[in-house]
C-alpha positions as CSV (number, residue, x, y, z in Angstrom):
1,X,-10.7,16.2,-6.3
2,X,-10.6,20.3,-5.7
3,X,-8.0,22.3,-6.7
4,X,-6.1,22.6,-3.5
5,X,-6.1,18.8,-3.4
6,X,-4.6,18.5,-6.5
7,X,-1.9,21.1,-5.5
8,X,-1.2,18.9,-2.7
9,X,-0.9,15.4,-4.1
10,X,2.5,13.9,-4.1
11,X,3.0,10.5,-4.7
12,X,0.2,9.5,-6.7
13,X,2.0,7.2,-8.8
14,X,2.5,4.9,-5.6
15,X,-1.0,5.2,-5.3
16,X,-1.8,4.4,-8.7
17,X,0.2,1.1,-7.9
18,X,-1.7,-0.2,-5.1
19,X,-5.5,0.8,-6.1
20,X,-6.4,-3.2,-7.3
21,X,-4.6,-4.2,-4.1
22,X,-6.8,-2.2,-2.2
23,X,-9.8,-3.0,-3.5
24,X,-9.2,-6.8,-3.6
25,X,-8.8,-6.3,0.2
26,X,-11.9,-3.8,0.9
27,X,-14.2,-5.5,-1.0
28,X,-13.7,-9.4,-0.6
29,X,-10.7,-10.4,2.0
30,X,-10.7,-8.1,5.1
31,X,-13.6,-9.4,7.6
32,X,-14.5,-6.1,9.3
33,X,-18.3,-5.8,10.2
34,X,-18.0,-3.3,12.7
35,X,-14.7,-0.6,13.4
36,X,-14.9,-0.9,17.4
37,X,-14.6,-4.9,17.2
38,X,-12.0,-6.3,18.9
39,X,-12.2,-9.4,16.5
40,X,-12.1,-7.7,13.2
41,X,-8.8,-7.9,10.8
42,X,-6.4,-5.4,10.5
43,X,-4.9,-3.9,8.0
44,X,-1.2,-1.6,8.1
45,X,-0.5,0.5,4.9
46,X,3.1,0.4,5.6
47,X,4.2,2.5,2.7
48,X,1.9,5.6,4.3
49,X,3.0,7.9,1.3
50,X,0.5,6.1,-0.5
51,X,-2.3,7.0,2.2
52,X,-4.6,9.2,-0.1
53,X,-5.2,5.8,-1.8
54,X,-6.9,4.2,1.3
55,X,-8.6,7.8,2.1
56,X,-10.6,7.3,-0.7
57,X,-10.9,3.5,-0.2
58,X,-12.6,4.3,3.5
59,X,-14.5,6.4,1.6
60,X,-15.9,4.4,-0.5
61,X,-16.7,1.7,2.0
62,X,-18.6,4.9,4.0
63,X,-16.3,5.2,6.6
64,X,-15.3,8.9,6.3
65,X,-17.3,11.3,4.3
66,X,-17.3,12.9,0.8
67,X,-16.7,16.5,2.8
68,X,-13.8,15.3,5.4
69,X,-11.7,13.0,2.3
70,X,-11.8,16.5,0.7
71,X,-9.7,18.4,3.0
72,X,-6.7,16.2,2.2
73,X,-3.7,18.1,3.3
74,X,-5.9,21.0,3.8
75,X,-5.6,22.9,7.7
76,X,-7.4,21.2,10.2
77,X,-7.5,17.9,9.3
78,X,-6.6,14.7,10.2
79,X,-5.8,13.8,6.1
80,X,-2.1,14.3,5.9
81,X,0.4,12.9,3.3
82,X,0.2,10.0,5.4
83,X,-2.2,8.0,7.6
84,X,-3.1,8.8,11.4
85,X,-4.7,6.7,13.8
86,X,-7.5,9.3,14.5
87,X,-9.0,8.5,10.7
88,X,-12.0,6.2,11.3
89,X,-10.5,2.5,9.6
90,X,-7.1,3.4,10.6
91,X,-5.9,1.1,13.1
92,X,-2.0,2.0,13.2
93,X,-0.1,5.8,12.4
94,X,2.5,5.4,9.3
95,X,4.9,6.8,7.2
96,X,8.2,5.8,8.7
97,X,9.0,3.0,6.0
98,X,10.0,-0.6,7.7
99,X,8.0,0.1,11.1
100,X,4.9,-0.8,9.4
101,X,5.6,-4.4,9.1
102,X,7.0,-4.5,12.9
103,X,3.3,-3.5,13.8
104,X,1.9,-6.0,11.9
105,X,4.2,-8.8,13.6
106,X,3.4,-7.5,16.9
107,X,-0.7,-7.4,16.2
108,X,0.0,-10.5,14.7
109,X,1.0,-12.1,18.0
110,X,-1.2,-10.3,20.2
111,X,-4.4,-11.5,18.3
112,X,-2.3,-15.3,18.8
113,X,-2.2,-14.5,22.9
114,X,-5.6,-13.0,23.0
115,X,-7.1,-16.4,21.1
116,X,-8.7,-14.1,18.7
117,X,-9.3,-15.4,14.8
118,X,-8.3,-12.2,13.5
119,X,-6.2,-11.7,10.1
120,X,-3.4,-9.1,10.2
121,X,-2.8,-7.9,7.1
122,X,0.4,-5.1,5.8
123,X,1.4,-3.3,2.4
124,X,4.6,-2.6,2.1
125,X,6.9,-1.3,-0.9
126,X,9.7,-3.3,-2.6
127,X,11.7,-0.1,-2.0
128,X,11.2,-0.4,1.9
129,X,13.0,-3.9,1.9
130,X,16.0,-1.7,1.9
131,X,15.1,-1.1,5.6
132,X,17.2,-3.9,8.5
133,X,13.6,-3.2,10.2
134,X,11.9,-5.4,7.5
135,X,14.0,-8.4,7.9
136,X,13.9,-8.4,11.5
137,X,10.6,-8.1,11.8
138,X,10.6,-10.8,8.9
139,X,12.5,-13.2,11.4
140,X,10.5,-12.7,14.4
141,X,7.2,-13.4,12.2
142,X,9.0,-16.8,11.0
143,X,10.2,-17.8,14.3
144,X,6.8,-17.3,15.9
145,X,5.2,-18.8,13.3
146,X,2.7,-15.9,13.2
147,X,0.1,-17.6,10.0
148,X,-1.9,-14.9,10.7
149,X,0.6,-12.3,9.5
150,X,0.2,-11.6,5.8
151,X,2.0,-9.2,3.6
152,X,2.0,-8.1,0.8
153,X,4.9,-6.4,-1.2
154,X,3.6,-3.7,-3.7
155,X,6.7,-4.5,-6.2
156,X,7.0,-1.5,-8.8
157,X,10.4,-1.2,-8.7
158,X,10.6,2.3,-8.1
159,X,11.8,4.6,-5.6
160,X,12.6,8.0,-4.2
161,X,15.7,7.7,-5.7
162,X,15.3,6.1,-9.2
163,X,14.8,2.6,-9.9
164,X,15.3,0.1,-7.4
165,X,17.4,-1.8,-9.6
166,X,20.1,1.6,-9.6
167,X,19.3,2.0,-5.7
168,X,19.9,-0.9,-3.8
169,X,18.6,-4.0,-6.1
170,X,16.8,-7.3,-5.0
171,X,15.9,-9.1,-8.1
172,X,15.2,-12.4,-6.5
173,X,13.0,-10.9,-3.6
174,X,10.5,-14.1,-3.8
175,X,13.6,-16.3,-2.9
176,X,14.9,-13.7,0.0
177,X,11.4,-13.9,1.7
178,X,11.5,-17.7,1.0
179,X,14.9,-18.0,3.1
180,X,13.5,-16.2,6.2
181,X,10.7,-19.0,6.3
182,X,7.6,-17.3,4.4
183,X,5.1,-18.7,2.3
184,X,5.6,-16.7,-0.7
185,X,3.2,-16.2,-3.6
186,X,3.6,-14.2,-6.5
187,X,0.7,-12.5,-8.7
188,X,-0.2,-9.5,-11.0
189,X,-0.7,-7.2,-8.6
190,X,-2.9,-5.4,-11.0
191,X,-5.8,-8.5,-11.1
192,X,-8.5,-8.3,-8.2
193,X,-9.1,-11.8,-8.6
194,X,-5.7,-13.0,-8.2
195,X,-5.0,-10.9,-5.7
196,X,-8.1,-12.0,-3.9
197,X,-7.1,-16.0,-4.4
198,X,-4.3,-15.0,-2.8
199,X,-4.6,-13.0,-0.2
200,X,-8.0,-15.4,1.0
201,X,-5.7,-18.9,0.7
202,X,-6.3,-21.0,3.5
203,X,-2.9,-20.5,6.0
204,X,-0.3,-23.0,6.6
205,X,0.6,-23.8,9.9
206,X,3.2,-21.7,11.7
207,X,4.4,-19.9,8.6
208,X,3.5,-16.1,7.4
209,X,2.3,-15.3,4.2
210,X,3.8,-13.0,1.7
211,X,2.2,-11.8,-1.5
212,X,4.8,-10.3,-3.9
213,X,2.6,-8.3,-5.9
214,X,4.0,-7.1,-9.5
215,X,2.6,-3.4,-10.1
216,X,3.7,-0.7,-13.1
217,X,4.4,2.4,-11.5
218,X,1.4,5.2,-11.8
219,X,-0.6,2.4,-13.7
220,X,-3.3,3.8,-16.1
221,X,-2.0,7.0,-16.8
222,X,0.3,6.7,-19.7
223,X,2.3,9.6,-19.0
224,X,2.7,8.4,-15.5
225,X,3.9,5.5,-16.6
226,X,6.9,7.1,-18.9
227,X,7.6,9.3,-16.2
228,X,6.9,12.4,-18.1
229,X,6.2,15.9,-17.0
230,X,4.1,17.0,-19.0
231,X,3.7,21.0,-17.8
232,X,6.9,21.3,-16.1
233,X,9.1,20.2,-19.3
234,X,12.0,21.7,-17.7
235,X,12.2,18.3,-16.1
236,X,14.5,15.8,-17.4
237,X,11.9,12.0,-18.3
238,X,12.4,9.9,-15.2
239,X,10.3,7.2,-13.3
240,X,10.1,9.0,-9.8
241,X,9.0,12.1,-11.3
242,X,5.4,11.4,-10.3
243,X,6.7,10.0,-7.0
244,X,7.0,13.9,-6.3
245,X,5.0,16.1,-8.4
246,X,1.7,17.7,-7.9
247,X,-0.9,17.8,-11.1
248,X,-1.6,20.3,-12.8
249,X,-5.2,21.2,-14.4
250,X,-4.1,20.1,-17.3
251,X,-2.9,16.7,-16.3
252,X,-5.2,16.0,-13.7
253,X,-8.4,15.8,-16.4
254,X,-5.6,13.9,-19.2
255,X,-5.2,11.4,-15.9
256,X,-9.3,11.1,-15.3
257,X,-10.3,10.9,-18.9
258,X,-7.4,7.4,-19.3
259,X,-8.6,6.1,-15.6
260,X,-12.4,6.1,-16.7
261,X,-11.4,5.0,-20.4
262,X,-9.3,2.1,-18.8
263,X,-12.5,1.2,-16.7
């Protein structure tokens, strides 16, 4: 990552969060053999703040180069903060949290019309359950039976704010999901395999699918993790710190060296 990257990232501990969920979809759930088919799944990263995540993910699956992922947030690009439609393997513009999910439903029920076999599938944060768009988009998936439609919540528990659980709370979000007529699984969102299992099971009839998927905040950097600034000590130790701040030199090659150590 250069320099000006670095200077630019902001929310890397979402990202952090959601790297095994990625990669569980990427590599062994979504069918997508060619980006103009008609037929191929999609996928919505609702919670576009985490978009630098699945930059580097279409990377990786050599769908945008080495040179265009590095002018993230630069001038001239189509990289920003969040996801745009004009990034080859983007199918849907994001970054408005709960209208991620309402795309899904309506993809969902367009593949239904148009008799394709495709899979929708939607990441969005526990945090974004806040939003009335969720749950309304929640019914419409239940009422038209959309078993097409799955989603999966990335459930760290924190938000812009502070903890979810200081914010607006839902402790028993499995059950909530449940009551609006999901299919609800729940797995460490932190194991491919499991997250494969789930995200591959075999649908049921007329219900969505929703994978709450437990995550630790910035997982595998331990400072991320505390929430702990460690070059701008004027800041109090909180869990959204590294929803926010940038890294600095210093921190960024800490963060590398316990990301290939943990690999």
């Amino acid at each position: 990552m250069s320099q000006s990257c670095r200077a630019n990232v902001g929310h890397i501990g979402s990202c952090l969060c959601i790297v095994e969920i990625l990669a569980a979809l990427y590599s062994s759930v979504l069918r997508v053999d060619r980006l103009n088919d008609p037929d191929r799944d999609r996928f919505i990263l609702s919670k576009g703040h985490a978009g630098l995540a699945l930059f580097a993910t279409l990377h990786l699956k050599g769908w945008i180069s080495e040179e265009e992922l590095g002018t993230f947030c630069g001038a001239n690009t189509f990289l920003g903060v969040h996801p745009e439609a004009a990034v080859a393997g983007v199918d849907f513009s994001t970054g408005s949290l709960g209208q991620g999910i309402t795309f899904a439903a309506g993809a969902a029920l367009a593949a239904r019309i148009q008799e394709s076999h495709r899979q929708v599938f939607c990441l969005i944060s526990d945090a974004e359950c806040n939003e009335g768009s969720v749950w309304e988009a929640a019914m419409f998936a239940s009422h038209h039976g959309l078993s097409n439609l799955r989603v999966i919540v990335d459930w760290n528990r924190v938000q812009a704010f502070g903890p979810t659980h200081d914010v607006i709370d839902i402790p028993n979000i499995a059950e909530r999901w449940r009551a609006f007529g999901w299919r609800v699984l729940e797995v460490d969102g932190h194991s491919i395999p499991s997250l494969t299992e789930s995200l591959s099971s075999p649908g049921i009839e007329n219900q969505p699918l929703l994978v709450v998927a437990r995550t630790v905040f910035g997982k595998g950097v331990s400072y991320m993790e505390k929430g702990i600034p460690l070059t701008q000590t004027h800041l109090a130790v909180q869990p959204m710190n590294w929803h926010y701040l940038p890294m600095s030199p210093e921190e960024f090659r800490i963060a590398m060296n316990e990301v290939e150590a943990g690999n």
